[in-house]
Backbone as CSV, one residue per row, in Angstrom:
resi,resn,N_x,N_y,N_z,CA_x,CA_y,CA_z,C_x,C_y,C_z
1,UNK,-42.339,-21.786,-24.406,-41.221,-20.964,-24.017,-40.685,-20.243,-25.259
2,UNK,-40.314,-19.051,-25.298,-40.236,-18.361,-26.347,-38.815,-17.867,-26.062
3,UNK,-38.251,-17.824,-27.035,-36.374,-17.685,-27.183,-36.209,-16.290,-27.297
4,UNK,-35.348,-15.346,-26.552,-35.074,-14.400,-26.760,-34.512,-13.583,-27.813
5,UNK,-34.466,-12.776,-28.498,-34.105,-12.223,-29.873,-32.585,-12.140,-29.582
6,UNK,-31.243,-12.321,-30.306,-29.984,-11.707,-30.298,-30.131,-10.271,-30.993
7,UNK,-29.306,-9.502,-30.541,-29.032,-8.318,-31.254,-27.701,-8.902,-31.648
8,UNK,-27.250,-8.483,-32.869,-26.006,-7.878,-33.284,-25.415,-6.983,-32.645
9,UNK,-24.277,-6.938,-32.114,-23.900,-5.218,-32.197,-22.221,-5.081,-32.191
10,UNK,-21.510,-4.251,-32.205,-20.362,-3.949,-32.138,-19.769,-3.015,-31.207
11,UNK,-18.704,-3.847,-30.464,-18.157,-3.051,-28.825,-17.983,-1.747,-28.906
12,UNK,-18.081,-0.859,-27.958,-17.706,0.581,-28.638,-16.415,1.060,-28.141
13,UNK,-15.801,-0.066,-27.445,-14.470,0.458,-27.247,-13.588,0.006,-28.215
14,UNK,-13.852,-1.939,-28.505,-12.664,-2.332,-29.087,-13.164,-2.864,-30.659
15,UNK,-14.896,-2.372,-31.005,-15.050,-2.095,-32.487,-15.196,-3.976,-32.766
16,UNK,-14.876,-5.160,-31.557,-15.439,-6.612,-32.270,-16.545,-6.667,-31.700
17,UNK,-17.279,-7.628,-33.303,-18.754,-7.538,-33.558,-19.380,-9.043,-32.576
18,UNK,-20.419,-9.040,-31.525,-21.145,-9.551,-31.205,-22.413,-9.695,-30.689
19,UNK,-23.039,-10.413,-30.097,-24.015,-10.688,-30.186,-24.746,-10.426,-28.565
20,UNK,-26.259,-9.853,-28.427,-26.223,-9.781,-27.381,-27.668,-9.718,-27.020
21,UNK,-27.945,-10.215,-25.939,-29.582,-10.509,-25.564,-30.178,-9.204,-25.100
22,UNK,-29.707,-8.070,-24.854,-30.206,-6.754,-24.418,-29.958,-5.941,-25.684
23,UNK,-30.789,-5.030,-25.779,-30.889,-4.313,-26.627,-30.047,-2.826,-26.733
24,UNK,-29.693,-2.791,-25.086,-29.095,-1.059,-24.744,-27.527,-1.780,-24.414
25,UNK,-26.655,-2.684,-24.771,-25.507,-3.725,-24.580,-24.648,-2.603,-25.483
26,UNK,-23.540,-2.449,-24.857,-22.331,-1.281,-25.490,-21.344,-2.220,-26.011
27,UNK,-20.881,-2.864,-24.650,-19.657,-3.721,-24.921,-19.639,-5.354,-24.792
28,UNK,-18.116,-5.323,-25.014,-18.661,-7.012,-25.509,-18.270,-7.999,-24.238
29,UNK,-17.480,-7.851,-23.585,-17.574,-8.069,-22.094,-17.055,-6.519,-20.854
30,UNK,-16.890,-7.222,-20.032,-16.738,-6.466,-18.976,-15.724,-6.025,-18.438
31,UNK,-14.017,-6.406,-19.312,-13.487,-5.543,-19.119,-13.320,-4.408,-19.976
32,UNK,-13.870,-4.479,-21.002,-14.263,-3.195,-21.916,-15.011,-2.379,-21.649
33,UNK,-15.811,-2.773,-20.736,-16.444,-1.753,-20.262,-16.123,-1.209,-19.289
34,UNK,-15.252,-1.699,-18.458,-14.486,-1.156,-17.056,-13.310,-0.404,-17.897
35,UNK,-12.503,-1.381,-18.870,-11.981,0.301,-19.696,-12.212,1.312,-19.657
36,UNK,-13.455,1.263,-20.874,-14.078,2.378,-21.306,-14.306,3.143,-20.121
37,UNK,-15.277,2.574,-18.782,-15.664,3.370,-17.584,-14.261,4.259,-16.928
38,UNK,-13.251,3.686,-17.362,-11.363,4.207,-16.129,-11.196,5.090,-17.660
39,UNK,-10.926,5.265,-18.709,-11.043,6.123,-19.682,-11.946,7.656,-19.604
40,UNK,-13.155,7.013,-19.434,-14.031,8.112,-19.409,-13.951,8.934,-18.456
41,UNK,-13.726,8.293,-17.000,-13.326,9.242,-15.829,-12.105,9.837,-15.653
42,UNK,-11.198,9.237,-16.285,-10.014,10.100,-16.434,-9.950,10.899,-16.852
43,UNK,-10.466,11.017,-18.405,-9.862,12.284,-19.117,-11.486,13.328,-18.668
44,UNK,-12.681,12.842,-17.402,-13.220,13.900,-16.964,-12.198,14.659,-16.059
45,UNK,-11.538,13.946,-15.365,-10.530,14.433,-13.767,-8.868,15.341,-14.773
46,UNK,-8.816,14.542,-16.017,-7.922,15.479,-16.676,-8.535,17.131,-16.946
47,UNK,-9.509,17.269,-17.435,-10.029,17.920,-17.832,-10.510,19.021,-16.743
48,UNK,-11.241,18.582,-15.745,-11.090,19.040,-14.885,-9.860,19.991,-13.888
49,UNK,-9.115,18.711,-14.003,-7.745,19.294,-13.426,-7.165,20.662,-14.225
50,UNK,-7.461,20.711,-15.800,-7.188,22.268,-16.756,-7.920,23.007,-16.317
51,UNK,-8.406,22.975,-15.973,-9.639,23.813,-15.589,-9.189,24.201,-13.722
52,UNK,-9.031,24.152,-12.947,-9.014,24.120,-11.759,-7.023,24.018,-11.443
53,UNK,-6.414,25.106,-11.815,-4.591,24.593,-11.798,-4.242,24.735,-10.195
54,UNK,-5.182,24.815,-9.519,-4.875,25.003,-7.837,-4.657,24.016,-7.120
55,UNK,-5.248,22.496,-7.956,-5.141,21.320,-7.659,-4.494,20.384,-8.337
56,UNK,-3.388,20.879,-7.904,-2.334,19.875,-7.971,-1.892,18.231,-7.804
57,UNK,-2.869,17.662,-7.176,-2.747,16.890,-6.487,-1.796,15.701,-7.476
58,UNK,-1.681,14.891,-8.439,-1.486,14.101,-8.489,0.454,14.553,-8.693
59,UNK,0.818,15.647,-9.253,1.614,16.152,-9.118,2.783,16.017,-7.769
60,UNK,1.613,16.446,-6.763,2.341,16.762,-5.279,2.256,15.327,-4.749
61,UNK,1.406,14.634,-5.036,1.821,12.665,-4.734,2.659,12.405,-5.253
62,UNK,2.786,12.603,-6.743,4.108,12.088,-7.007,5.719,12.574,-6.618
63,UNK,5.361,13.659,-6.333,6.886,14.209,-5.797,7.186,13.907,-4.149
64,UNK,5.894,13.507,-3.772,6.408,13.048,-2.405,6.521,12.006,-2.118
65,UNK,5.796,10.922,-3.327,6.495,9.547,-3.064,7.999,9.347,-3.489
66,UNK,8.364,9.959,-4.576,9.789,9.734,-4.760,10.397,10.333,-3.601
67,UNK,10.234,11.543,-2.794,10.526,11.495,-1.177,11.119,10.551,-0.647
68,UNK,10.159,10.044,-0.855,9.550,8.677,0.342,11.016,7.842,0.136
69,UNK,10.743,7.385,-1.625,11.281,6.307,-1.755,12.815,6.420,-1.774
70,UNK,13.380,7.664,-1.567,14.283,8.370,-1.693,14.905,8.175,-0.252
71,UNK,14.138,8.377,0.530,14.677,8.409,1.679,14.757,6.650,2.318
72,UNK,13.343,5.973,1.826,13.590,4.800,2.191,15.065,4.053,2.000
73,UNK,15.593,4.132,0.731,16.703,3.550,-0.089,17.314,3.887,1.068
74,UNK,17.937,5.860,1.196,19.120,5.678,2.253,18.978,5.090,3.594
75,UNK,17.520,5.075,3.883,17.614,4.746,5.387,17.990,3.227,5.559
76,UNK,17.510,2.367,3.957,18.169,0.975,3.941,19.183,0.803,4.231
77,UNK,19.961,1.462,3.209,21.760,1.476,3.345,22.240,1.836,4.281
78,UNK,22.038,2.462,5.279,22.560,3.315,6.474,22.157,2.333,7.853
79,UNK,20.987,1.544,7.643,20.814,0.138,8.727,20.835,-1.084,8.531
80,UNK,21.322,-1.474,7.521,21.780,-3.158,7.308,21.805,-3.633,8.513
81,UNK,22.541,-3.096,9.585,22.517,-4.229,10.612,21.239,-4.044,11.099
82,UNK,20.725,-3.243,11.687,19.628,-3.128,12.146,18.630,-4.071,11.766
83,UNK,18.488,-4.065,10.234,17.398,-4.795,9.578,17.366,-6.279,9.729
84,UNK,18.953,-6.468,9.291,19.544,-7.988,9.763,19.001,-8.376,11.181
85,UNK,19.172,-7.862,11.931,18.501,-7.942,13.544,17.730,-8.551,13.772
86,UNK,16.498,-7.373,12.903,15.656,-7.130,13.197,14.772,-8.509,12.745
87,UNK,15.220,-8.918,11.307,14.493,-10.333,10.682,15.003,-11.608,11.352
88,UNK,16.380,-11.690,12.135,16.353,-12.551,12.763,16.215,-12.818,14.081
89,UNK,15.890,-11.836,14.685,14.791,-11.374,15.724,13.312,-12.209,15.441
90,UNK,12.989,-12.046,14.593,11.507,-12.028,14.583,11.733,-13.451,14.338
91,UNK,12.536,-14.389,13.535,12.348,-15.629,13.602,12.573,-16.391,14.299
92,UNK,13.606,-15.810,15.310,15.013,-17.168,15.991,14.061,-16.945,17.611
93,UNK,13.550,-16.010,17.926,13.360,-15.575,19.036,11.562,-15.240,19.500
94,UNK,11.267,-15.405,20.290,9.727,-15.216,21.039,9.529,-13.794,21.609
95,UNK,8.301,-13.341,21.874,8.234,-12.209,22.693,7.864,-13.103,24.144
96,UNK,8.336,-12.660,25.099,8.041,-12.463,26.366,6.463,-12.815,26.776
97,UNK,5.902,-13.121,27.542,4.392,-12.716,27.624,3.975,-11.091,28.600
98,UNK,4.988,-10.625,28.933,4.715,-9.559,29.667,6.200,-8.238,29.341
99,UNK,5.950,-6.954,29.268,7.337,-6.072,29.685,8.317,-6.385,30.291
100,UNK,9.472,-6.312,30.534,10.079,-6.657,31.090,10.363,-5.376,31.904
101,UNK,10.244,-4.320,31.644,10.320,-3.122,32.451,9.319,-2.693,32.995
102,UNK,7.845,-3.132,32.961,6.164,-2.306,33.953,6.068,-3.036,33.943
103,UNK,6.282,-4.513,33.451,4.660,-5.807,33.530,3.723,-5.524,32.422
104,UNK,3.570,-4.558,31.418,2.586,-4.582,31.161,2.585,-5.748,29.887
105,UNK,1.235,-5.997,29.540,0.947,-6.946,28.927,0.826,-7.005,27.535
106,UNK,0.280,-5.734,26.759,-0.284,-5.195,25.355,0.835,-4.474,24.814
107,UNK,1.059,-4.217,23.640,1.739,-3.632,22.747,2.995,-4.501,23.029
108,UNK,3.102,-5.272,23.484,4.786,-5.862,23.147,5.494,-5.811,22.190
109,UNK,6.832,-5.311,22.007,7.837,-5.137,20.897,9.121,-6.039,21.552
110,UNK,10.281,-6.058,20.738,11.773,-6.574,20.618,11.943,-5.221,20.923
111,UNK,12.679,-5.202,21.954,14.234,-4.090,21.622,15.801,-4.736,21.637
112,UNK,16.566,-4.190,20.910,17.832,-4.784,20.690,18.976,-4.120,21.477
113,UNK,19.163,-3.785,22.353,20.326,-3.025,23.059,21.674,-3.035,22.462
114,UNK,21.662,-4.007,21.717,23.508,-4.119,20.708,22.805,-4.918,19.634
115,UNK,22.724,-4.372,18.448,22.706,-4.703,16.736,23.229,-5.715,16.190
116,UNK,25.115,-5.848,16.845,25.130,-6.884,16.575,25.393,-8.129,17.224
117,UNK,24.341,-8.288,18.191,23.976,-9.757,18.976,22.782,-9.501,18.266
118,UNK,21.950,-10.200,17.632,20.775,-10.202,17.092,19.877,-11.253,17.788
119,UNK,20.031,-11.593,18.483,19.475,-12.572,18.943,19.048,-12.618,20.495
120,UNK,20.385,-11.476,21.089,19.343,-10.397,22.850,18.788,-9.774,22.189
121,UNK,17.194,-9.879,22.580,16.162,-8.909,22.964,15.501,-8.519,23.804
122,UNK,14.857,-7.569,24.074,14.316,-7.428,25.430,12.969,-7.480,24.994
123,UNK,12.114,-7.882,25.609,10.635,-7.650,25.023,9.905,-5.875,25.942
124,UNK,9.866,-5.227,25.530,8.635,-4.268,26.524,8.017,-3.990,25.434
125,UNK,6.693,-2.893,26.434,6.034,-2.456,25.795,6.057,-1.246,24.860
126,UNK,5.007,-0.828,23.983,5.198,0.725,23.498,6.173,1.535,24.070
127,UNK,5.359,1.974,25.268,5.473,3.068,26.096,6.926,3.722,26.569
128,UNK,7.027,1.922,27.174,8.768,1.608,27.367,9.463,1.645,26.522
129,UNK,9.280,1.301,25.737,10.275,1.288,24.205,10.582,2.558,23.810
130,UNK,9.421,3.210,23.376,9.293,4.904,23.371,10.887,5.764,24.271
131,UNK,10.121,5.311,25.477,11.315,5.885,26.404,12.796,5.319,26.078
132,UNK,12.961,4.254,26.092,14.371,3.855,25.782,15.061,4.514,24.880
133,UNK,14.230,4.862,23.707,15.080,5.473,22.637,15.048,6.823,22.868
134,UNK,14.028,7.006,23.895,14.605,8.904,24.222,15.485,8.988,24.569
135,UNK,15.754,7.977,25.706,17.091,8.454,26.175,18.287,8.002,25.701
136,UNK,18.193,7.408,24.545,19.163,6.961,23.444,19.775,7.965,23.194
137,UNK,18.498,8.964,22.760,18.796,9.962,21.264,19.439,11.229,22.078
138,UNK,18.792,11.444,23.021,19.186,12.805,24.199,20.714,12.690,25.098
């Protein structure tokens, strides 16, 4: 049985010197090389991106997640009770096995008719639910 040769070599991302049974071996483990690999494709997609100013993209993600998160915050503050409800809903209480308004069987949800009794719910389905709050909102 014949022992394989070590190479010497030195990582080419983070420059420490080791040792390695392949001869074409860059780095010295594997997250240096998944570095190096999220490095290298970046500053191609940077580069790219100078090149191409029509694509905006990471730009227009970021301004629409702060959107997002913008709106999430107020919609927090503006339903405390709701939310309150809504978590002790889901613990204190069961769904139904059927609608309580068609019978039907699938998509079952909680609806809360008053926020703060948290604890009446009605169970229906989608569909029904859907409707209830139309005619909430109308």
């Amino acid at each position: 049985m014949t022992l394989k040769p070590k190479y010497p070599k030195v990582c080419a991302r983070c420059k420490k010197s080791f040792t390695s049974k392949h001869r074409d071996t860059e780095y010295c483990s594997k997250k240096c090389k998944d570095k190096a690999w999220r490095n290298r494709h970046l500053t191609y997609a940077i580069d790219w991106l100078k090149t191409h100013p029509e694509y905006k993209i990471k730009q227009k993600t970021k301004e629409i997640r702060q959107v997002r998160n913008k709106y999430k915050k107020n919609w927090y503050s503006q339903n405390k009770t709701k939310l309150i409800a809504e978590i002790i809903a889901e613990k204190g209480t069961r769904l139904q096995n059927e609608c309580e308004i068609c019978g039907e069987v699938v998509k079952l949800e909680r609806h809360h008719p008053d926020y703060s009794e948290p604890l009446i719910v009605v169970t229906v389905c989608r569909p029904c639910h859907n409707n209830i709050h139309r005619r909430r909102d109308s």
